[in-house]
Each structure stands twice: as structure tokens, then as C-alpha cells.
C-alpha positions as CSV (number, residue, x, y, z in Angstrom):
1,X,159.8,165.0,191.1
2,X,161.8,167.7,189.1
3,X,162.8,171.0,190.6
4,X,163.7,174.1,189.0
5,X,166.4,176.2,189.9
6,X,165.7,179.1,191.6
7,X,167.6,182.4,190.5
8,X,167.0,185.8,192.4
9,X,167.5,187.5,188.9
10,X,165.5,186.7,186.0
11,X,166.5,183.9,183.6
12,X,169.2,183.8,180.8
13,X,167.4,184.8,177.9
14,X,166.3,188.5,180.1
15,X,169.6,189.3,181.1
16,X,171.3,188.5,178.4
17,X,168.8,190.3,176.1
18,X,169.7,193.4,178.7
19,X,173.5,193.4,178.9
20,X,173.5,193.2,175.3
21,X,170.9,196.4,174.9
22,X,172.8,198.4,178.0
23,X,176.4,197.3,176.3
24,X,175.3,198.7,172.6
25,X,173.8,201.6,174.2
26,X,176.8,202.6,176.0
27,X,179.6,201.5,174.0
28,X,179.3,199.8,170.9
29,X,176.5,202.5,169.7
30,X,179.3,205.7,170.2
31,X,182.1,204.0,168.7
32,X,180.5,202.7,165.6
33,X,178.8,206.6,165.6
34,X,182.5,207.4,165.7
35,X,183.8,205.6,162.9
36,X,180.6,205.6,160.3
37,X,181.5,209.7,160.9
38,X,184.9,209.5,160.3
39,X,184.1,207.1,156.9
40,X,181.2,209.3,155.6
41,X,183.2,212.4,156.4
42,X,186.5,211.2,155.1
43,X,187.6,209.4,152.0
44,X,190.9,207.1,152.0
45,X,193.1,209.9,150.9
46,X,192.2,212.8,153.0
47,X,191.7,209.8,156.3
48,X,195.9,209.2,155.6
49,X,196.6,212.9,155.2
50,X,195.3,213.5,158.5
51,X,196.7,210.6,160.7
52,X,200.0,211.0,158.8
53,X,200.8,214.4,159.6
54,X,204.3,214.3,161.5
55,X,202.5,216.2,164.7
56,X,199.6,213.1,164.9
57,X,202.1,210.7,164.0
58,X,204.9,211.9,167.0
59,X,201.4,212.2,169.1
60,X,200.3,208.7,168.6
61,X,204.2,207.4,169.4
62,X,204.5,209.6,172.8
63,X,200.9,208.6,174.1
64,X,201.3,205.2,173.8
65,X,204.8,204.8,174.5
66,X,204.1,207.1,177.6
67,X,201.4,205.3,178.3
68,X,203.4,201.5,178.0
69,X,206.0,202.8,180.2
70,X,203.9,204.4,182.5
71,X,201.6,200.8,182.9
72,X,205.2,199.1,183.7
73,X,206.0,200.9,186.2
74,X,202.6,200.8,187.9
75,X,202.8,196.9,187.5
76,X,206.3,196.7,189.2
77,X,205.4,199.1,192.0
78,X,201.8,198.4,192.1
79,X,202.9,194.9,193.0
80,X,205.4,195.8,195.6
81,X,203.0,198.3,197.3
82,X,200.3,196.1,196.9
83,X,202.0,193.4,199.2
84,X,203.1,195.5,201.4
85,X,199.4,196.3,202.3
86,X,198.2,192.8,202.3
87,X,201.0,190.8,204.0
88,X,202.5,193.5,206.4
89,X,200.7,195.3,209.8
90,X,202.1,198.8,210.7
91,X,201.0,202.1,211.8
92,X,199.1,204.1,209.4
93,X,198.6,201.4,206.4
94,X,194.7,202.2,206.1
95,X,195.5,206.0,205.6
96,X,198.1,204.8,203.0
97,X,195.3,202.0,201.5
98,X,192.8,205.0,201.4
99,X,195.3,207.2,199.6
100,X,195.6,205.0,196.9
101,X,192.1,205.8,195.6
102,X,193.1,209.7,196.1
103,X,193.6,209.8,192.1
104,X,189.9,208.3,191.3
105,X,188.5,210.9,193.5
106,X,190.8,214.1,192.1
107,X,189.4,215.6,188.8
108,X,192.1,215.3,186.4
109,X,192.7,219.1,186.3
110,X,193.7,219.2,189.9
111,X,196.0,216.6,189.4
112,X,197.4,218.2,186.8
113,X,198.2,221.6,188.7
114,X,199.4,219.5,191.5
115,X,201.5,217.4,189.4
116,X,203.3,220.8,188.5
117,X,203.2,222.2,191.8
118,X,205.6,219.3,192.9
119,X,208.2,218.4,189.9
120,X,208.1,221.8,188.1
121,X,211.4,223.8,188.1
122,X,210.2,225.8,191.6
123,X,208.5,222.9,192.8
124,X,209.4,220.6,195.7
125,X,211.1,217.8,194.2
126,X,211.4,220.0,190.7
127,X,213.8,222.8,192.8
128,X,215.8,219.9,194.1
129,X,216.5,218.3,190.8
130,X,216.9,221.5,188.6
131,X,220.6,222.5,189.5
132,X,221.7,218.8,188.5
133,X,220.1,219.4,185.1
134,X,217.5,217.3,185.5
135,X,213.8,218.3,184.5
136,X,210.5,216.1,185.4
137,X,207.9,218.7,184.0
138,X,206.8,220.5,180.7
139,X,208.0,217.7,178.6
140,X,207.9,213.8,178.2
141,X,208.9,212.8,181.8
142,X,206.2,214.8,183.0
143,X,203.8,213.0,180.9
144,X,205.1,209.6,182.0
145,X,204.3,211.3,185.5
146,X,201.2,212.1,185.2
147,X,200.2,208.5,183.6
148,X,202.1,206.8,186.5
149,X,199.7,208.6,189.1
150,X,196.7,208.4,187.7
151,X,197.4,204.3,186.6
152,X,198.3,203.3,190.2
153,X,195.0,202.5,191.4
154,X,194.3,199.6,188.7
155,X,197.1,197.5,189.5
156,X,197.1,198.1,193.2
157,X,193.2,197.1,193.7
158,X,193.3,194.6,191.4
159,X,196.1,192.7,193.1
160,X,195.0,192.7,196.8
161,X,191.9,190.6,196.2
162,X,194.2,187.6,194.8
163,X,196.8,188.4,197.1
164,X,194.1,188.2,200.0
165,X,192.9,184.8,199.0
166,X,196.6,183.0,198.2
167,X,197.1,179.8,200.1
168,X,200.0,181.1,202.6
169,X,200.1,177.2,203.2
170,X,201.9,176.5,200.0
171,X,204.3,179.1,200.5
172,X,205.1,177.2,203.8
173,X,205.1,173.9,202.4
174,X,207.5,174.7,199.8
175,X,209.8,176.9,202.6
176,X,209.4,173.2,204.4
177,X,210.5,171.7,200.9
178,X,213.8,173.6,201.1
179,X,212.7,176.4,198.8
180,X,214.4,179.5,199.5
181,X,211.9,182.8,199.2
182,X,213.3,183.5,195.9
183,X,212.3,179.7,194.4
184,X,208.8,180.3,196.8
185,X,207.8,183.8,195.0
186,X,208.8,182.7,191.2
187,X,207.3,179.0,191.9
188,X,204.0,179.5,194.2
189,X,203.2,183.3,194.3
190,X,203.9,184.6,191.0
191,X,201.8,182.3,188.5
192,X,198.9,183.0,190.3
193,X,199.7,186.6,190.6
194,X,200.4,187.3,186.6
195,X,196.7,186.9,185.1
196,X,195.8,189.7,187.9
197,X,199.0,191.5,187.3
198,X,198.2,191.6,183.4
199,X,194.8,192.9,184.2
200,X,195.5,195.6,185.8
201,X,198.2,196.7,183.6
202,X,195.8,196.6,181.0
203,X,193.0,198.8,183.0
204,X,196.2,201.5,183.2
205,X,197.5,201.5,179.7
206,X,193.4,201.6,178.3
207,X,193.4,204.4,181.0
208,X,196.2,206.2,180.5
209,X,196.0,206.3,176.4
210,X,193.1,208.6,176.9
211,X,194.2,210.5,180.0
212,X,193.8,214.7,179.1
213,X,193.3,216.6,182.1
214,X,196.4,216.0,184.2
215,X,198.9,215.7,181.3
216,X,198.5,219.1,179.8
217,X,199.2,221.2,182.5
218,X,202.6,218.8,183.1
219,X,203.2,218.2,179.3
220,X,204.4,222.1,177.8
221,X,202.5,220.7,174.6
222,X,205.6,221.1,172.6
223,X,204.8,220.5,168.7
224,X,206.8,217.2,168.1
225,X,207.6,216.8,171.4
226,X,205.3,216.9,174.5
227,X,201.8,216.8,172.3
228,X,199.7,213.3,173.3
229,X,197.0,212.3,171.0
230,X,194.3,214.1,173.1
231,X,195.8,217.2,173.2
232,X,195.4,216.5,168.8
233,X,192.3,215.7,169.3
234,X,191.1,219.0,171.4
235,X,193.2,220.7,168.4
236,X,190.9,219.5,165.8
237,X,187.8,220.6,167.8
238,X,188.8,223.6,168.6
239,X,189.5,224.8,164.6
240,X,185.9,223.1,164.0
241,X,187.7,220.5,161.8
242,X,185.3,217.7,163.7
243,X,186.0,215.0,160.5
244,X,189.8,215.2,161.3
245,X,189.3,214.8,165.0
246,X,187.2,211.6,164.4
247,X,190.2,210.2,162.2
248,X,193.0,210.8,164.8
249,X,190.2,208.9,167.6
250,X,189.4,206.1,165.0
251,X,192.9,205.4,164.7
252,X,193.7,205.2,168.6
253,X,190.6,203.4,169.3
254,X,192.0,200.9,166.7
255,X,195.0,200.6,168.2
256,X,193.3,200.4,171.9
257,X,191.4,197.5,170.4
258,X,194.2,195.5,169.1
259,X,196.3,196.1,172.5
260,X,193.9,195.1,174.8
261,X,192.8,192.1,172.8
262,X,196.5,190.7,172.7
263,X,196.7,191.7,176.6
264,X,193.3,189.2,176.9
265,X,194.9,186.9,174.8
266,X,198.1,186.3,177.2
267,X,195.8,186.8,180.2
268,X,194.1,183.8,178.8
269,X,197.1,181.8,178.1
270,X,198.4,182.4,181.8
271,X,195.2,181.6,183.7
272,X,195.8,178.2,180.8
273,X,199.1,177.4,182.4
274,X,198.1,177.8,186.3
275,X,195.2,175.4,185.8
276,X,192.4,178.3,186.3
277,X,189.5,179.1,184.4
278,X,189.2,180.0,181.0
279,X,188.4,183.9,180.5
């Protein structure tokens, strides 16, 4: 006697039929909307003229850059904090685990203003810093800043599931082996840790590449020097130039695109070389 499988949810062909629908309808659908407007809008000519404009160009270099450097440091101390929370009891480390998620909850704006509160010239950490000659807002530091704080989140949550589930038993087996906690971490912990790590760098840079609200209050929107992408963007819209926005967006969703798909790629190759799955 056969039996069939029994699934709670409907069978493959329904939900596959559905993801594909809801996925067109919520992404695909607006970003080929985008581009078909920029193309019909746009020829080849007047598409370079706008995306090769010294502003857009310096805008594209500090958003992404910004946004690289900002996703490195959120991996580094993403990681650290991360295993502090997960390996290590002490007073008041839900509060701190419950602040983490403080920038997902804070619209952008408010993060901005606070941003500036703190590391402005009169601010808390700002006034301590100014009389050495060192400034951390209203120019690309400040920008780094804000990308840092809103990126932290990503790395941290995505970490603390895989750190959670990571056979402490090896790392005592290999101590018992003679390893020394150096050899232990960049032997046992770390290859399981770098497909996680790489993911939620990723989720940071995609995030920060198109953060607005909390960098222009911390940026000082300097032509050439403090203006992200977004901020070109907003330009555009605001002068009713709506074909020129669209070119300035296709190009950073085309390089979003390309960046996330090598990210994949090496995510890939590391799940490859610890023996996991295939993503």
C-alpha cells in the first residue's frame, strides 16, 4: 500500500506558483518599472551625461565606499558583541540584547538628530574630540557613523543563531588535542561562522547603500564631499527631473545587483568548503 505525504501547506506546484506571483509583485515588478522608465525616458547619451556628472560620480564612490567600510566594521564588532551575548552570563545582557534592535525600531530621522546630538562639535563625544582637531559629524566620518549604527543589527542577529547551535564539544576536543584557543577559534569556530558572517555583512552593505534618513542630518551634504547617492536622488525629484533620478537608481541598483551576487557567490563557496549545504 502507497502513502502520500502529508504537507500542512499546499503542494509544490501552489506555492511555487505563489512565491513567484508575491516575488514579481513586490520586487521584480518596481525594478523593471524602474529601469523600462529610465530606458524610454533616456537615450544612451543623455543616461551617461547624467550618471557621469562629477557630483553623481563622487556620490556613487562615498555611498558605497561608506557603505563597505561601514559593513566591516559591523562584521568585526558584530562578531565580537555577538559572542559576548551567546557565550558569556552577566548582569544586564538582555537589556544590552534588546538594545541591539533599538535601530530597527527608531525611524531613520530620529537616528539621524540623535546621531548629531552625540558626535556633533557641542555634542557629547563631538565636544570631547573637537579641541584635538578631530571632527565625527557633517562630513564623511559622520556618514560612516550613521551606516555603522543602523547595519549593526544584521550581523549581530544573524550570528547568534549559529553561534547558539556550535558544537562546544569540538572546541573541547580540540583544547584536549593540545590546540591553544587561537588554533580552536581559526580551526573549529570560524569556518562555520564565515557563511553567517558574509550574510550578514551583506544584509548591512544592501542596507546601508540606500540608507537616507539618518545620514543627512550627520552628512553636511557637501557638493563633492559629504553628498551619498540618495541625497542625488532626492535632488533630482525635487527639480522634477524624475528621468535623471531613475538613471542615478538604475545605476546603484546595478551595482547592488552585482555586489550581492558576488557576496552569494563566496557565501556559497564557504558553506562548499565546511561540508554544508549548497545555497
Amino acid at each position: 500500500m502507497r502513502f502520500r505525504s502529508y504537507s500542512v501547506l499546499p503542494g509544490f506546484a501552489p506555492t511555487l506558483g505563489f512565491s513567484l506571483l508575491y516575488l514579481s509583485l513586490m520586487v521584480l515588478l518596481p525594478l523593471s518599472a524602474l529601469v523600462l522608465f529610465s530606458v524610454t525616458q533616456l537615450s544612451a547619451a543623455e543616461f551617461w551625461q547624467v550618471v557621469s556628472q562629477p557630483r553623481v560620480v563622487a556620490s556613487f564612490k562615498l555611498s558605497f565606499g561608506a557603505a563597505f567600510i561601514a559593513a566591516t566594521l559591523n562584521a568585526l564588532f558584530g562578531l565580537i558583541l555577538s559572542w559576548v551575548l551567546v557565550r558569556y552570563s552577566f548582569p544586564g545582557r538582555k537589556l544590552i540584547d534588546t538594545l541591539i534592535d533599538l535601530p530597527f525600531a527608531m525611524p531613520t530621522a530620529v537616528s539621524g538628530i540623535a546621531l548629531c546630538a552625540i558626535f556633533a562639535k557641542n555634542g557629547w563625544i563631538g565636544g570631547l574630540l573637537a579641541p584635538f582637531g578631530i571632527e565625527l559629524a557633517y562630513n564623511p566620518a559622520g556618514i560612516v557613523i550613521a551606516l555603522t549604527f543602523i547595519g549593526l543589527p544584521f550581523v549581530v542577529r544573524t550570528l547568534q543563531p549559529v553561534l547558539k547551535e556550535s558544537e562546544r564539544e569540538l572546541e573541547e576536543a580540540a583544547a584536549c588535542l593540545g590546540a591553544n584557543r587561537l588554533q580552536t577559534f581559526v580551526r573549529v569556530i570560524w569556518p562555520g561562522l564565515v557563511p553567517a558572517l558574509l550574510t550578514g555583512f551583506a544584509l548591512a552593505f544592501a542596507r546601508a547603500i540606500g540608507e537616507y534618513g539618518s545620514v543627512i542630518f550627520i552628512a553636511g551634504n557637501l557638493p563633492m564631499v559629504s553628498e551619498i547617492a540618495p541625497l542625488m536622488i532626492m535632488s533630482h525629484l525635487e527639480e522634477f527631473d524624475y528621468a535623471g533620478a531613475s538613471a542615478i537608481a538604475v545605476v546603484m541598483l546595478a551595482f547592488s545587483f552585482v555586489l550581492l551576487l558576488l557576496i552569494n557567490k563566496l557565501q556559497a563557496w564557504s558553506w562548499q568548503r565546511i561540508g554544508g549545504v549548497r545555497t
